[in-house]
mmCIF file of the N, C-alpha and C atoms, coordinates in Angstrom:
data_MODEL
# 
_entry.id   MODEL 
# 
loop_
_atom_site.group_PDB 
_atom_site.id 
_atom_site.type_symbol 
_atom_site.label_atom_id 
_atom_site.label_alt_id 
_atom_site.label_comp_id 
_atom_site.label_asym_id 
_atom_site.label_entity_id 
_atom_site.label_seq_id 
_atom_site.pdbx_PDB_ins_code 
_atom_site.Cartn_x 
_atom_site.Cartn_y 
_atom_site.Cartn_z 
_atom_site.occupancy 
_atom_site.B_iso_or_equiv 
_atom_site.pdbx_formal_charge 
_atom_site.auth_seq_id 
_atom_site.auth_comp_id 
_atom_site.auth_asym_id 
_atom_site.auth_atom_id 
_atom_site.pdbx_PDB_model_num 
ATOM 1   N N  . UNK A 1 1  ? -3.839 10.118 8.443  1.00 0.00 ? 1  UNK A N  1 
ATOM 2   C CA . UNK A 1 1  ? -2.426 10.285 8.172  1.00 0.00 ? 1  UNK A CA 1 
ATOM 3   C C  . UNK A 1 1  ? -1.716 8.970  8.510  1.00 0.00 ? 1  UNK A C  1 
ATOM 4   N N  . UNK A 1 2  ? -0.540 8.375  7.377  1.00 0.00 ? 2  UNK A N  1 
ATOM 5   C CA . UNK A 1 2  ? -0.534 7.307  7.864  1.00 0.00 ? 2  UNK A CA 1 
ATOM 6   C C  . UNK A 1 2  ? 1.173  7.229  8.939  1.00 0.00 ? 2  UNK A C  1 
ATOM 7   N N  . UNK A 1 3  ? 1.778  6.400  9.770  1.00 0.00 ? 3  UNK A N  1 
ATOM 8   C CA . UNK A 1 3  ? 2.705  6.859  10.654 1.00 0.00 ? 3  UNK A CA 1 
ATOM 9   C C  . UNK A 1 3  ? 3.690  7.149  9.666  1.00 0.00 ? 3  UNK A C  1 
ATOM 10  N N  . UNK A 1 4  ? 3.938  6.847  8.154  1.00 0.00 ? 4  UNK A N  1 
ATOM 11  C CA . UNK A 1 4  ? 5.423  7.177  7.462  1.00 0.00 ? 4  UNK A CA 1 
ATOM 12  C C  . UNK A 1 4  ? 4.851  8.768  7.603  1.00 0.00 ? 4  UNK A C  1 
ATOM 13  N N  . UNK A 1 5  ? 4.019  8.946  7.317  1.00 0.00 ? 5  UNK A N  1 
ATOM 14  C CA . UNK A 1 5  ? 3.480  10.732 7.160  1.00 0.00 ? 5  UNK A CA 1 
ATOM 15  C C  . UNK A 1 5  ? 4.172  11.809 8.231  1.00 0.00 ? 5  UNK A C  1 
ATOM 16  N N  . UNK A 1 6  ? 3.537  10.555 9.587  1.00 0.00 ? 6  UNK A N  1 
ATOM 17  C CA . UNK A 1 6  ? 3.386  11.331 11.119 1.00 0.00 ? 6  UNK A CA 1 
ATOM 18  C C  . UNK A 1 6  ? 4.958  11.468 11.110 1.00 0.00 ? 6  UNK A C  1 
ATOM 19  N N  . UNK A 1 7  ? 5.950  10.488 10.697 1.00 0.00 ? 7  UNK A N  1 
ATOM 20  C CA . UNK A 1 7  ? 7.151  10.370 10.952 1.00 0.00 ? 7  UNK A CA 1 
ATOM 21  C C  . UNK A 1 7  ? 8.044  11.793 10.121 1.00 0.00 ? 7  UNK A C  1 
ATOM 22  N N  . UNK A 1 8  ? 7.735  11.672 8.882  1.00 0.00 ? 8  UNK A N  1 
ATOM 23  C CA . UNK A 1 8  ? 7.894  12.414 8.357  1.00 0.00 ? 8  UNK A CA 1 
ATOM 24  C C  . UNK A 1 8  ? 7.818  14.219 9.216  1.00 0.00 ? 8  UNK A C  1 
ATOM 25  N N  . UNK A 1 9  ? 6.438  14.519 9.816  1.00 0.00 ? 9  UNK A N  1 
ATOM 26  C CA . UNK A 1 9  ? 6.044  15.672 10.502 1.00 0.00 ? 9  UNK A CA 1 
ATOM 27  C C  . UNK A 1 9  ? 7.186  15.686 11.478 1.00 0.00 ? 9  UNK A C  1 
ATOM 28  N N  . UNK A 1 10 ? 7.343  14.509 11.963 1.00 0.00 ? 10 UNK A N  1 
ATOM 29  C CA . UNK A 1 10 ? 8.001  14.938 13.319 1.00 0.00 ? 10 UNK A CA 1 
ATOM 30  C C  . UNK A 1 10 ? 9.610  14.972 12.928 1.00 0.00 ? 10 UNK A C  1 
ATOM 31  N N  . UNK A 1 11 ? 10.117 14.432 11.695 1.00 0.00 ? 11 UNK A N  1 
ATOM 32  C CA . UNK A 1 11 ? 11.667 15.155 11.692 1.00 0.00 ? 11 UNK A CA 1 
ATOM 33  C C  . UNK A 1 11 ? 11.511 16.575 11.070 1.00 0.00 ? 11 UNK A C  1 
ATOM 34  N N  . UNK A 1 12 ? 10.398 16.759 10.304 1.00 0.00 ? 12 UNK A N  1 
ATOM 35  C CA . UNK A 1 12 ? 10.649 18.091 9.964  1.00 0.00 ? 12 UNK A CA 1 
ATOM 36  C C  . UNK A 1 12 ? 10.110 19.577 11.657 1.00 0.00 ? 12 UNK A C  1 
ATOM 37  N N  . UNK A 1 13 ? 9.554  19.012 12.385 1.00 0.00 ? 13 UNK A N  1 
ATOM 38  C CA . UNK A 1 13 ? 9.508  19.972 13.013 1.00 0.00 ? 13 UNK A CA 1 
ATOM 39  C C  . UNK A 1 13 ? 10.888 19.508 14.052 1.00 0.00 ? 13 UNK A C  1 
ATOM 40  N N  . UNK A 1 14 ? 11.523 18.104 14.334 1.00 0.00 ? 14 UNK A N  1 
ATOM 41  C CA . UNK A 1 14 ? 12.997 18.436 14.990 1.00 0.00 ? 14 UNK A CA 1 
ATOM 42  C C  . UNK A 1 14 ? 13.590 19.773 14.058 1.00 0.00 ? 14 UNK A C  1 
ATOM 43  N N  . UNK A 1 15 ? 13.770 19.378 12.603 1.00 0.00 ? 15 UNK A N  1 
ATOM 44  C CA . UNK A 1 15 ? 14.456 20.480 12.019 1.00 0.00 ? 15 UNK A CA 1 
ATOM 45  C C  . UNK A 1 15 ? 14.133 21.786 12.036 1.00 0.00 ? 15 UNK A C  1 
ATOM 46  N N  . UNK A 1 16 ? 13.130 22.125 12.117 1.00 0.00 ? 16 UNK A N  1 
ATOM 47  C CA . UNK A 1 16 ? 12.653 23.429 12.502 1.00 0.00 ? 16 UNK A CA 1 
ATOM 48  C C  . UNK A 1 16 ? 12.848 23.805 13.755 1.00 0.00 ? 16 UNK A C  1 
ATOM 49  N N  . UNK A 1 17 ? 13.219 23.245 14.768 1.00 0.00 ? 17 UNK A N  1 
ATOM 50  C CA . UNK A 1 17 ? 13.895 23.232 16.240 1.00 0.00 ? 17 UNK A CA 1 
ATOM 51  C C  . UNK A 1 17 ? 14.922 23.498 16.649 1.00 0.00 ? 17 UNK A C  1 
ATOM 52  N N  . UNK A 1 18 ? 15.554 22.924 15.452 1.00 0.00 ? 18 UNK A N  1 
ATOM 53  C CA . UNK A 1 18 ? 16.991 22.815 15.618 1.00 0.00 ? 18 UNK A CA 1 
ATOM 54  C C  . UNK A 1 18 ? 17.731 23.936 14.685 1.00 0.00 ? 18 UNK A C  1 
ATOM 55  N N  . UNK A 1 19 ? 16.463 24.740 14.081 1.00 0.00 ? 19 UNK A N  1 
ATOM 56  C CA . UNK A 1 19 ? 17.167 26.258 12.882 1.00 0.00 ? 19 UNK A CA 1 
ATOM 57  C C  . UNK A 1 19 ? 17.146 26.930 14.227 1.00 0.00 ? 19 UNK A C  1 
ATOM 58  N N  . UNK A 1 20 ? 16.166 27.046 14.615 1.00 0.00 ? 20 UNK A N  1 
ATOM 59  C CA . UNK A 1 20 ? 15.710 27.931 15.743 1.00 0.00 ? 20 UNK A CA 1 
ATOM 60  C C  . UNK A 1 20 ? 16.781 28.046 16.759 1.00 0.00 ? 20 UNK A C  1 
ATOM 61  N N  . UNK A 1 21 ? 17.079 26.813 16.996 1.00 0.00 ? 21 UNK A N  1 
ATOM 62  C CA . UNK A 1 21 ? 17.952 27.574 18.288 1.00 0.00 ? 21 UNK A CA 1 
ATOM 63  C C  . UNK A 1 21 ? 19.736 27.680 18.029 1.00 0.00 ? 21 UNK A C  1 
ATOM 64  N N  . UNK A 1 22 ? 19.528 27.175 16.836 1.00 0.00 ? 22 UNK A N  1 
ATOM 65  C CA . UNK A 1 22 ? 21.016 27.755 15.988 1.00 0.00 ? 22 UNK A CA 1 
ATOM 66  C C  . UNK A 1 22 ? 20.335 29.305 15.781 1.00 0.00 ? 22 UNK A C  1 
ATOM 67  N N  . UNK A 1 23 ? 19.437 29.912 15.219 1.00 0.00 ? 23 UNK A N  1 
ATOM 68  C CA . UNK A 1 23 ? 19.330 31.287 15.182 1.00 0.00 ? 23 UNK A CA 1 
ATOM 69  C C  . UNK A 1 23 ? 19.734 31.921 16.703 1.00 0.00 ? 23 UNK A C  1 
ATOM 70  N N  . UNK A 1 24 ? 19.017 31.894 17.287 1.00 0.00 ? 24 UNK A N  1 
ATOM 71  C CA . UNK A 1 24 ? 19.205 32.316 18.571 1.00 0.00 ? 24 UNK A CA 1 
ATOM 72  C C  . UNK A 1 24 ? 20.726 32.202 19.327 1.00 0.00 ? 24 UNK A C  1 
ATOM 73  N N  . UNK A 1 25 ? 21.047 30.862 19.150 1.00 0.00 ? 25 UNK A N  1 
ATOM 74  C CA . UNK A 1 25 ? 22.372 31.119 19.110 1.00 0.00 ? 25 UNK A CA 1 
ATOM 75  C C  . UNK A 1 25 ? 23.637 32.028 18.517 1.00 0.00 ? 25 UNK A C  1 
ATOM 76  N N  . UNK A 1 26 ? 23.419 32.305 17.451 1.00 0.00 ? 26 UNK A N  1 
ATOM 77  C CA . UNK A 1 26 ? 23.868 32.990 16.256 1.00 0.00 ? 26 UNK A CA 1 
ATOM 78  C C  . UNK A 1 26 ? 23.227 34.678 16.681 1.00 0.00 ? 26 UNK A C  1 
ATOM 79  N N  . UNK A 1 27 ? 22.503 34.965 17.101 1.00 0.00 ? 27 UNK A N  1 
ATOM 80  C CA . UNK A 1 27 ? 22.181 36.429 17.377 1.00 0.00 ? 27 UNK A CA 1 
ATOM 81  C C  . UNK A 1 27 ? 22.470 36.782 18.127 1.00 0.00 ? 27 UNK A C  1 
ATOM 82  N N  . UNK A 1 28 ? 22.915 35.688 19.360 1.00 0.00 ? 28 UNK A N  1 
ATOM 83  C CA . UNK A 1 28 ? 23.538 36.240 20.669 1.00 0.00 ? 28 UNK A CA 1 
ATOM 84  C C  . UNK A 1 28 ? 25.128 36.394 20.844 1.00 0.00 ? 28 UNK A C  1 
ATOM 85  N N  . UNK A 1 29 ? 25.235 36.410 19.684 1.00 0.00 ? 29 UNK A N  1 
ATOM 86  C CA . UNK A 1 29 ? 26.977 36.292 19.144 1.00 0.00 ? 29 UNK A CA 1 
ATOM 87  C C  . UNK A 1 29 ? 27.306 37.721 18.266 1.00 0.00 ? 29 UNK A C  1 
ATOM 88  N N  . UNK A 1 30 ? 26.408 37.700 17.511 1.00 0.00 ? 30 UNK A N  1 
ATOM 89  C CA . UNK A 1 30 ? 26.400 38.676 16.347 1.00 0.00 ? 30 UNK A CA 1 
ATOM 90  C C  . UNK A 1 30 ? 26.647 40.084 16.722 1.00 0.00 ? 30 UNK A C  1 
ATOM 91  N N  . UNK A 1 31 ? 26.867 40.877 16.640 1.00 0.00 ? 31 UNK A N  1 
ATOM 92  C CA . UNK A 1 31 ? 27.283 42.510 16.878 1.00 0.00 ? 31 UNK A CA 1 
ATOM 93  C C  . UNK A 1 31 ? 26.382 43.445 15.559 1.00 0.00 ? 31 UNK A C  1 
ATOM 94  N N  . UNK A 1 32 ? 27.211 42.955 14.740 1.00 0.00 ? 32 UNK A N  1 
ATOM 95  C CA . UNK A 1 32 ? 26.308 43.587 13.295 1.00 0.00 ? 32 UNK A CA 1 
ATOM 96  C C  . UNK A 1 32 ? 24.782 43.698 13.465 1.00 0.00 ? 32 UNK A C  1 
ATOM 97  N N  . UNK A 1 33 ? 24.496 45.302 14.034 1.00 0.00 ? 33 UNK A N  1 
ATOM 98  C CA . UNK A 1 33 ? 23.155 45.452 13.868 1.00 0.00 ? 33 UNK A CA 1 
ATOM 99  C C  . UNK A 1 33 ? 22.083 44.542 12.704 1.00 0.00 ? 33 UNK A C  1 
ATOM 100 N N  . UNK A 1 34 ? 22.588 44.731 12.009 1.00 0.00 ? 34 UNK A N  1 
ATOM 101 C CA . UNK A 1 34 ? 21.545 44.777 10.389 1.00 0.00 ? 34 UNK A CA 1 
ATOM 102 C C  . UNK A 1 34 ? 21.795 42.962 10.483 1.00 0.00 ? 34 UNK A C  1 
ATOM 103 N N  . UNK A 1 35 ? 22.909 42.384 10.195 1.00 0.00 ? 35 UNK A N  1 
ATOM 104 C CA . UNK A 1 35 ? 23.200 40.961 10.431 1.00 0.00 ? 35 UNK A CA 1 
ATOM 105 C C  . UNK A 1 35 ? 22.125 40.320 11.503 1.00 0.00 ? 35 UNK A C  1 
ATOM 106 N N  . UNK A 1 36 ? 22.046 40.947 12.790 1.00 0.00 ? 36 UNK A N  1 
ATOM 107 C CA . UNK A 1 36 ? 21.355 40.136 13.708 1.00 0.00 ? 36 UNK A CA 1 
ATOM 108 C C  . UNK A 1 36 ? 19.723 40.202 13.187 1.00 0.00 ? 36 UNK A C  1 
ATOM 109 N N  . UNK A 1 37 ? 19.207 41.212 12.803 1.00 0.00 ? 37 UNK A N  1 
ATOM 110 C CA . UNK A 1 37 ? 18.143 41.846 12.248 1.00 0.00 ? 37 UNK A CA 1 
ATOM 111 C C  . UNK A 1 37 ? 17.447 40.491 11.258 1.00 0.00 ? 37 UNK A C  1 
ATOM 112 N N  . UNK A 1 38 ? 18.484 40.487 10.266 1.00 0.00 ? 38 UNK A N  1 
ATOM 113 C CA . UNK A 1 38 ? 18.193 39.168 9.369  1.00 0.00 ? 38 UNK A CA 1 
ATOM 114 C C  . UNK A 1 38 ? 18.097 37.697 9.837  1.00 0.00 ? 38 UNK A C  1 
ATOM 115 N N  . UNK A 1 39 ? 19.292 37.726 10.935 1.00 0.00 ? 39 UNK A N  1 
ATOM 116 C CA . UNK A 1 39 ? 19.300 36.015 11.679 1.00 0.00 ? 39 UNK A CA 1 
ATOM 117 C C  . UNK A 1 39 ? 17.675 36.116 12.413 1.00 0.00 ? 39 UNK A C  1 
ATOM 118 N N  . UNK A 1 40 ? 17.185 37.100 13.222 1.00 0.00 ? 40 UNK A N  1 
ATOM 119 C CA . UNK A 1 40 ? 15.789 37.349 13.697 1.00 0.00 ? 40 UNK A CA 1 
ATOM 120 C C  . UNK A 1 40 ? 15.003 36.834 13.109 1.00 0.00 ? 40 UNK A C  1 
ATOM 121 N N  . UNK A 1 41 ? 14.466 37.342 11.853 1.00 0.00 ? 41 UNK A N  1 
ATOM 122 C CA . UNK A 1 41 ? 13.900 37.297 10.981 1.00 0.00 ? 41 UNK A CA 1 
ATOM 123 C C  . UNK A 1 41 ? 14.091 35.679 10.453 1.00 0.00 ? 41 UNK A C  1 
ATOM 124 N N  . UNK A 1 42 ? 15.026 35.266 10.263 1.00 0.00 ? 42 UNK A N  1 
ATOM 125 C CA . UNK A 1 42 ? 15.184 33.632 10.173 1.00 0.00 ? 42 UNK A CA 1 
ATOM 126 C C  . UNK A 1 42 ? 14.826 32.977 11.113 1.00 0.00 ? 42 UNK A C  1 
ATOM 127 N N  . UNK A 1 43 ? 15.098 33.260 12.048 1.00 0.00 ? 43 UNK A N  1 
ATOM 128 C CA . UNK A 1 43 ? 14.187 32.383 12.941 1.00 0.00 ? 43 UNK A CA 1 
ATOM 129 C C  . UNK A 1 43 ? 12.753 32.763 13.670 1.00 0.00 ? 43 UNK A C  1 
ATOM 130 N N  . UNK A 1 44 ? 12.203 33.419 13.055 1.00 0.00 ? 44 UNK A N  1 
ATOM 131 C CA . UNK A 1 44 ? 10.948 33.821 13.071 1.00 0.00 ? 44 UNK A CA 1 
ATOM 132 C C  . UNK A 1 44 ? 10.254 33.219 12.189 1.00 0.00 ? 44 UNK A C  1 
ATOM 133 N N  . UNK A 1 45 ? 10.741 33.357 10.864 1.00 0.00 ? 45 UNK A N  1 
ATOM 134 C CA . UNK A 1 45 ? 10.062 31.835 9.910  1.00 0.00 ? 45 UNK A CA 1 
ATOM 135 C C  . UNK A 1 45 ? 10.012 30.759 10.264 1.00 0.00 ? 45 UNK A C  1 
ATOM 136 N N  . UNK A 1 46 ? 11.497 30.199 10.675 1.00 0.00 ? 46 UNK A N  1 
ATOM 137 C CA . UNK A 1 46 ? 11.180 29.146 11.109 1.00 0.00 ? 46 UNK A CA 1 
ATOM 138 C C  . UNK A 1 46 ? 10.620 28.544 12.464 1.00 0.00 ? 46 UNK A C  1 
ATOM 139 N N  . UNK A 1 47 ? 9.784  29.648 13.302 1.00 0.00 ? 47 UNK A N  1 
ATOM 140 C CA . UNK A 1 47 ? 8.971  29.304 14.329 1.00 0.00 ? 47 UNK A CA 1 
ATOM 141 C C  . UNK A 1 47 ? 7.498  29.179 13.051 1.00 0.00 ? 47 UNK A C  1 
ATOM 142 N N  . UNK A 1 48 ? 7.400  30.112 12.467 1.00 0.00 ? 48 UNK A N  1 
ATOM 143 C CA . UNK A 1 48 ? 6.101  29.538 11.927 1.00 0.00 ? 48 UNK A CA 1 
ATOM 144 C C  . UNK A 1 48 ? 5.822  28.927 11.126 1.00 0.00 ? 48 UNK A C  1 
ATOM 145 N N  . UNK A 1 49 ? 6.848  28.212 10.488 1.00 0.00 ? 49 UNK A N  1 
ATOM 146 C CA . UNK A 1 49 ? 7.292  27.337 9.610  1.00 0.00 ? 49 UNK A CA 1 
ATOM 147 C C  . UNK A 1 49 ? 6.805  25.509 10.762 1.00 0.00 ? 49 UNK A C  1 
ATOM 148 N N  . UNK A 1 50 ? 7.501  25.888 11.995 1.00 0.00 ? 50 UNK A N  1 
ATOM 149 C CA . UNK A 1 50 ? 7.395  24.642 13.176 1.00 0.00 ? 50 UNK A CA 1 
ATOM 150 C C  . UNK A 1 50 ? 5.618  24.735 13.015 1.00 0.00 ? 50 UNK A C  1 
ATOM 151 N N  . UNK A 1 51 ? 5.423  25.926 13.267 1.00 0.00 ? 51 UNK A N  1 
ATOM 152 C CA . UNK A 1 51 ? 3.761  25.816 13.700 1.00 0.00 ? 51 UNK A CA 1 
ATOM 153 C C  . UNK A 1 51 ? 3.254  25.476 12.680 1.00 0.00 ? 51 UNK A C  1 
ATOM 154 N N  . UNK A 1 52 ? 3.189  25.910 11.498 1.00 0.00 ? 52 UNK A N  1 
ATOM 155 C CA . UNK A 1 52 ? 2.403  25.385 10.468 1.00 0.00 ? 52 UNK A CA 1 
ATOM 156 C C  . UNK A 1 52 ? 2.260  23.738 10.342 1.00 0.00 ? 52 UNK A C  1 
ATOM 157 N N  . UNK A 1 53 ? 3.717  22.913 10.679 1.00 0.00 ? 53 UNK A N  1 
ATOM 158 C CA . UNK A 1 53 ? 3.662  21.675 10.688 1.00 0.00 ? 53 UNK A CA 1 
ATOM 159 C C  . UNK A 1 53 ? 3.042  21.034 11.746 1.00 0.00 ? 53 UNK A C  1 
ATOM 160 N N  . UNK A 1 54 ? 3.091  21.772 12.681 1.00 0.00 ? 54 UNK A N  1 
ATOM 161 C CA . UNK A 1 54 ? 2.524  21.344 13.935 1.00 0.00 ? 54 UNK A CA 1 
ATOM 162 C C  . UNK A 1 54 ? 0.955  21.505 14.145 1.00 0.00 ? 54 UNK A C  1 
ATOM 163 N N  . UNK A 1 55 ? 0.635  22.146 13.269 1.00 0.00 ? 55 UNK A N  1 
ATOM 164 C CA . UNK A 1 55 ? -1.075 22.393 13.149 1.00 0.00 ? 55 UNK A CA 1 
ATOM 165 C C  . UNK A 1 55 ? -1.656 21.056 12.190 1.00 0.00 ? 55 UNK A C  1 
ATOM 166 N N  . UNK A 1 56 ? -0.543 20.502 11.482 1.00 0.00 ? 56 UNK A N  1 
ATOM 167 C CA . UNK A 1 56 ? -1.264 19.312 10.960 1.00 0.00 ? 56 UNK A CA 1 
ATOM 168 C C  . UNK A 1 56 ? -1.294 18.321 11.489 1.00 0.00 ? 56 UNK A C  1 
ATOM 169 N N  . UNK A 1 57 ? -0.645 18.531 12.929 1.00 0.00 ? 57 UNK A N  1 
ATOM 170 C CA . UNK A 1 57 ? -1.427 17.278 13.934 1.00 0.00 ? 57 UNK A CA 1 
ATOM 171 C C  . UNK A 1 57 ? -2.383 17.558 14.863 1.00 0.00 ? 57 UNK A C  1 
# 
């Protein structure tokens, strides 16, 4: 892998870091059963969305 690659990996898993704890943020706000349900679920992808990128190092 060459470092533009590695570089590449590593802003996309900041960004996947940074959905994440905007989700979490965002659910601990939310009231709307069904609303928080979905923000969950968003940031549950994007934990395995982080890992998937993170398995290619």
């Amino acid at each position: 892998m060459t470092s533009k690659e590695l570089l590449y990996i590593e802003d996309a898993l900041g960004h996947e870091q940074y959905f994440q704890t905007k989700c979490q943020q965002t659910v601990s706000q939310l009231q709307d059963a069904e609303l928080k349900i979905c923000v969950q679920q968003m940031q549950q992808k994007h934990q395995q969305i982080f890992q998937s990128f993170y398995g290619l190092l």
